[in-house]
C-alpha positions as YAML, in Angstrom:
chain: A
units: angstrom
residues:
- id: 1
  name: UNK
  ca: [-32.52, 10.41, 8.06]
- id: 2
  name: UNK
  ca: [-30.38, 7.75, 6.50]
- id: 3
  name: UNK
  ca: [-33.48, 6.12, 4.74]
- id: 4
  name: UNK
  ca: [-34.39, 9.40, 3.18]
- id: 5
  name: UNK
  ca: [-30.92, 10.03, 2.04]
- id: 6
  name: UNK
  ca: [-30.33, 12.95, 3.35]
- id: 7
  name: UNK
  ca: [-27.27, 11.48, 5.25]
- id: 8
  name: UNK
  ca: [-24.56, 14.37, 5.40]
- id: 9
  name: UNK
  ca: [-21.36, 13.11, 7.01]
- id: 10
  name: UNK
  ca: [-19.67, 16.66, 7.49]
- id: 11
  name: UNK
  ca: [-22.87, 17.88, 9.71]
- id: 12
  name: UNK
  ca: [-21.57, 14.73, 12.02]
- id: 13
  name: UNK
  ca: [-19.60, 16.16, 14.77]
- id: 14
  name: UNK
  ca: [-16.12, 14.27, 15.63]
- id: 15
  name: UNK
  ca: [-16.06, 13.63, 19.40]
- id: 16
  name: UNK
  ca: [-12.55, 14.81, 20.71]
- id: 17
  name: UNK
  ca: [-11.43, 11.79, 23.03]
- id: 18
  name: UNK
  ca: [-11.08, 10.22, 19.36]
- id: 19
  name: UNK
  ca: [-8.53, 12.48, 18.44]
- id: 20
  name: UNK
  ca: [-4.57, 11.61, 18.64]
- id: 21
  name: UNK
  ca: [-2.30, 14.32, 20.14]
- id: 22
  name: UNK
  ca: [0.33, 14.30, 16.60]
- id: 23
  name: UNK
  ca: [-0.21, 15.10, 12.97]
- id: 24
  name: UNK
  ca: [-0.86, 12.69, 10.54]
- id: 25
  name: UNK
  ca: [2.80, 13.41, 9.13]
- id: 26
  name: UNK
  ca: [4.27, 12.41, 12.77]
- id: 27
  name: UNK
  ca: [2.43, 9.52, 12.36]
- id: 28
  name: UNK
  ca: [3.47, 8.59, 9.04]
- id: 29
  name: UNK
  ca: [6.99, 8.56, 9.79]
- id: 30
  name: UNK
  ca: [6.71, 6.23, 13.18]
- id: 31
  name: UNK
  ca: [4.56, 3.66, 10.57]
- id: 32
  name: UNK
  ca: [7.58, 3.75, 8.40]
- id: 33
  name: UNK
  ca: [10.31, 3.34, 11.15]
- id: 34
  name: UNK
  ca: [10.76, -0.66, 9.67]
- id: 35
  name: UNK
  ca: [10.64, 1.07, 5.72]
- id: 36
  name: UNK
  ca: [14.51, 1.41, 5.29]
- id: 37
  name: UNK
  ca: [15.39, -2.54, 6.78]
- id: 38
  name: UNK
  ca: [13.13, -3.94, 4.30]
- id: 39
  name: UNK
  ca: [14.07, -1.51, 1.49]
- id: 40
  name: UNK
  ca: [17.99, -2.09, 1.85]
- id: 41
  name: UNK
  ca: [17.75, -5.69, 1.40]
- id: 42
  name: UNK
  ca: [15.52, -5.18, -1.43]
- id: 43
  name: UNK
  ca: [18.00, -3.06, -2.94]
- id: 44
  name: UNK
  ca: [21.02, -5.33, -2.23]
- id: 45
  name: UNK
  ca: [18.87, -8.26, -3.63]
- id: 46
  name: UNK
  ca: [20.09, -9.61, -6.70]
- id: 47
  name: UNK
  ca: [17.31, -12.57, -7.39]
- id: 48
  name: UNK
  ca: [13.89, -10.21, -8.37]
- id: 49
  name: UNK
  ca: [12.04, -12.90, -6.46]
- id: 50
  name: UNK
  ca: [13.55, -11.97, -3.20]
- id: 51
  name: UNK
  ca: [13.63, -8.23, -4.52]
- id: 52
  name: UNK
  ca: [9.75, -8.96, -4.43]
- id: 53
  name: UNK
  ca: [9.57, -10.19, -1.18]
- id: 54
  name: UNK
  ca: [10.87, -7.89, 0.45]
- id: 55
  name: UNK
  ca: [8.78, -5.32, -1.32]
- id: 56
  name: UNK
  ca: [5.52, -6.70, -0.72]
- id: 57
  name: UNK
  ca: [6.39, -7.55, 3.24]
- id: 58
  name: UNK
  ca: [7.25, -3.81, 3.29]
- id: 59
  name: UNK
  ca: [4.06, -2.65, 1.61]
- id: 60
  name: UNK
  ca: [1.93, -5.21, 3.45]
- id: 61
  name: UNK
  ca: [3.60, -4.44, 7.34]
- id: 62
  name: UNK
  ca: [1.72, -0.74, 6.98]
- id: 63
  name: UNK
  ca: [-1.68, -2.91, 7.66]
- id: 64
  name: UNK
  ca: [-1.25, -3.62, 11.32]
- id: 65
  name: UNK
  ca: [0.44, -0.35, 12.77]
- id: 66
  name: UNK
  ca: [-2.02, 1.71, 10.74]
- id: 67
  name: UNK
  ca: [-5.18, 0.50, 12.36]
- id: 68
  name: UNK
  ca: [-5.77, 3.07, 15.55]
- id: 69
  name: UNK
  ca: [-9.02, 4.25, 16.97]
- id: 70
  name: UNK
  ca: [-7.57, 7.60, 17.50]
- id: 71
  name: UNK
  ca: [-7.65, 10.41, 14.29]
- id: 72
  name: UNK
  ca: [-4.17, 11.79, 13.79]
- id: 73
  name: UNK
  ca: [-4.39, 15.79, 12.92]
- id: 74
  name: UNK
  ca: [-4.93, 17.27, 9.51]
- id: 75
  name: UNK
  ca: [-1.13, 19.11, 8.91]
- id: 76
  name: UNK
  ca: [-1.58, 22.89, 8.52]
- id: 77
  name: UNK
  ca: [-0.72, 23.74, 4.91]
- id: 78
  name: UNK
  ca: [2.71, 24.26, 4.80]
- id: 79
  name: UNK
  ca: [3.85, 22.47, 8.07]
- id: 80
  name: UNK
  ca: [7.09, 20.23, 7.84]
- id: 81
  name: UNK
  ca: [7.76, 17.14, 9.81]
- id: 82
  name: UNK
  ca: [11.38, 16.54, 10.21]
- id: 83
  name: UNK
  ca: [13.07, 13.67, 12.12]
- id: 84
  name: UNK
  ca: [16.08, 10.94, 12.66]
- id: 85
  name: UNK
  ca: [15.00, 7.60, 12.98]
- id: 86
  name: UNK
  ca: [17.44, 5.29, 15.58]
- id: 87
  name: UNK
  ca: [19.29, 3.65, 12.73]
- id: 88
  name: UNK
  ca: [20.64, 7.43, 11.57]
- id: 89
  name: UNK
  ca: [17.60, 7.69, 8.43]
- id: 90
  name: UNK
  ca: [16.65, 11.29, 7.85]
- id: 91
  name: UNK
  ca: [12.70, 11.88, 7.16]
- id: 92
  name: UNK
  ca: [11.60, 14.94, 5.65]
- id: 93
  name: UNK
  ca: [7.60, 14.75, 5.27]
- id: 94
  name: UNK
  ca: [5.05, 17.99, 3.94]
...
């Protein structure tokens, strides 16, 4: 089948026990639990260097939580994922 190219992913099925209990927007936001720490100090920065560094190590620190076997859920269209983080940070997420 895939020598003949006739290889069509979405007639694949999914097997459940690979499926994560939360949305993809829950999961999202517990990724970005470290976002405002390294996002402060880039803000209070004055040398761009460090402004960089802090930056990149933010953009860079998604690679290791983001790797999971299980599939978060698709969000229904129109769902909302609200939450306050332990430092007092408000996410809003559609």
């Amino acid at each position: 089948m895939i020598v003949s190219g006739k290889f069509e992913l979405y007639k694949v099925s999914f097997p459940i026990k690979c499926m994560s209990s939360r949305s993809i927007l829950a999961a999202v936001a517990k990724l970005s639990l470290h976002a405002p720490t390294y996002m402060n100090a880039a803000a209070l920065a004055t040398d761009p260097v460090e402004r960089m560094k802090n930056i990149v190590t933010f953009s860079t620190s998604f690679c290791y939580s983001a790797h999971t076997f299980e599939k978060p859920l698709n969000p229904i269209l129109g769902e909302t994922y609200q939450a306050r983080m332990e430092d007092g940070t408000e996410v809003i997420l559609e």
